[in-house]
Structures are given as C-alpha cells and as structure tokens.
C-alpha positions as CSV (number, residue, x, y, z in Angstrom):
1,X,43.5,10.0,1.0
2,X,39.9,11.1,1.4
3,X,37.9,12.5,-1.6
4,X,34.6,14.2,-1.7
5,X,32.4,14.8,-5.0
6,X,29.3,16.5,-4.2
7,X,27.2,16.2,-7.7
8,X,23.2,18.1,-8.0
9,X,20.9,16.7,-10.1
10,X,17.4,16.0,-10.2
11,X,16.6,12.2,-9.4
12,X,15.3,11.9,-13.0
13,X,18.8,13.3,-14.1
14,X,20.1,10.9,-11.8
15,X,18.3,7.6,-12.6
16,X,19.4,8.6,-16.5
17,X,23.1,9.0,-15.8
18,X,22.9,5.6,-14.4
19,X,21.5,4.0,-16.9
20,X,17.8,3.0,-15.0
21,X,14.2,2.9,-16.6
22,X,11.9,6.0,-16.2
23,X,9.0,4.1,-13.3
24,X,7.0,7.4,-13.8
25,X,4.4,6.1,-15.9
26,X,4.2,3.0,-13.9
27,X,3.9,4.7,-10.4
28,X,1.2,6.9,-12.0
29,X,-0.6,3.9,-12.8
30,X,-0.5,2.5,-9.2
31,X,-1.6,5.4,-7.5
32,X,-4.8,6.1,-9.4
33,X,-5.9,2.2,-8.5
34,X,-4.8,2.7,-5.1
35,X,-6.7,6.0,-5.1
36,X,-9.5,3.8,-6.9
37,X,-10.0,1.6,-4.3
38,X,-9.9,3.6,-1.7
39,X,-13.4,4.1,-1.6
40,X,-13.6,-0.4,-1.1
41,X,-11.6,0.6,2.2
42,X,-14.0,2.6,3.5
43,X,-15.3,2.0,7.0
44,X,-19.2,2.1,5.9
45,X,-18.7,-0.4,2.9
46,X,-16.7,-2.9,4.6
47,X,-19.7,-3.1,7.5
48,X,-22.4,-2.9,4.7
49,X,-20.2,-6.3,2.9
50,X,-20.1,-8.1,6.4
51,X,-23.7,-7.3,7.6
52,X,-24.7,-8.9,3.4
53,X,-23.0,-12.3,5.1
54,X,-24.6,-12.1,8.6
55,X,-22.6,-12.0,11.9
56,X,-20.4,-15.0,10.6
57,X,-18.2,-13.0,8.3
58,X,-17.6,-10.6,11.5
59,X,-17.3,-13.8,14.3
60,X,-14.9,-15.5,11.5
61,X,-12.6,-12.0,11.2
62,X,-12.7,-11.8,15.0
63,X,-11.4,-15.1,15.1
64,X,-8.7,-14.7,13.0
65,X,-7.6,-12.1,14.7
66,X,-7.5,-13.0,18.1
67,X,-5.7,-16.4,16.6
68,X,-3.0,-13.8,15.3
69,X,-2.8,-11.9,19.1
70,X,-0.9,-14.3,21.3
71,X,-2.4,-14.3,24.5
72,X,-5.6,-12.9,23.5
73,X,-8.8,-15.5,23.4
C-alpha cells in the first residue's frame, strides 16, 4: 500500500506544527553583524592592516598558504 499526503503551509506554519523554536530573531541578529563586518573584509582594509605590520604579515600569510597547497613551495 502506498500513501501520499501532500500538506501547504508556510515554513513558519511548519516549524510551529512541529513543535520547533521561532530562529527569526536570531538569524536577524547574525546577518546585520555579518553585514557589519563586511566592511573589515574589504580588499583595501585588509592591505592597509598588513602594509601597518610591514611585508612580514604578507610573507607570513603567503607561507601559510603555500604550506596548505601541496606541491606548491
């Protein structure tokens, strides 16, 4: 015997039915400091941080990442 249920609902509708918390608030929360640090990711203010340290900061990064490439030295 095969049986089907098709049930439509919302995922909020869903999540209630089944008894899980409402993450909304929370996700909210993690997107605007992920949106807030953004701007630390940016191209120009990563250099500006590495150029503060001198070329070590860039020869140490290098470094790890060629450690991380097998085969690459």
């Amino acid at each position: 015997m095969k049986v089907s249920v098709e049930i439509e609902c919302t995922p909020a509708e869903a999540r209630a039915f089944f008894g899980l918390p409402d993450m909304t608030p929370l996700n909210d929360m993690m997107m605007e400091r992920v949106k807030s640090s953004t701007s630390m990711m940016d191209a120009e203010s990563v250099m500006k941080t590495w150029m503060n340290f001198g070329g070590a900061a860039q020869e140490n990064f290098f470094k790890m990442m060629s450690g991380a490439l097998p085969g690459v030295k």
